[in-house]
N, C-alpha and C positions, 0 to 999 in steps of 0.2 A: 854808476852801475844801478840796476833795477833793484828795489826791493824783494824783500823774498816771493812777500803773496802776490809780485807782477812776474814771478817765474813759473816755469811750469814743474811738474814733477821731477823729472828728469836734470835739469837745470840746478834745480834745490840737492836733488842728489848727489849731484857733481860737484857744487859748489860748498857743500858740504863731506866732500869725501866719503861718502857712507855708499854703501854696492847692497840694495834694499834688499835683496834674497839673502842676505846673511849676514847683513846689522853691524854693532859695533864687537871688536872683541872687549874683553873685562878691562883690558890693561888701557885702552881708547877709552870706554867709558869711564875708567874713574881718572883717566888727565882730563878729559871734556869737565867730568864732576869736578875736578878742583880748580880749574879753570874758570868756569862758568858758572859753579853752584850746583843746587838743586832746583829740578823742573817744576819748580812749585807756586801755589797763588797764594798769597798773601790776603788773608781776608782785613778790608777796613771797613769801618762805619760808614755808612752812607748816608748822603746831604737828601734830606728830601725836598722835593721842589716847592710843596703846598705846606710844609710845617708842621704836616701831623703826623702822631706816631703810628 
């Protein structure tokens, strides 16, 4: 199967069950949330290329 960002809007919609004019309800978001976490970025240290700070 295609990855996501080689689907179109519609596609990602569907294939994620979500109806965009009216989102998830509470009870969907928090089984997606204990399922899959939180939609969050972890910040880490970064390698620099040249050495310097």
């Amino acid at each position: 199967m295609d990855e996501w960002y080689q689907l179109d809007v519609e596609q990602n919609l569907k294939k994620l069950d979500v109806d965009l004019s009216v989102g998830l309800d509470a009870a969907e978001a928090q089984r997606r949330l204990e399922r899959y976490g939180a939609n969050e970025l972890v910040e880490r240290d970064q390698k620099r290329f040249c050495g310097n700070s």
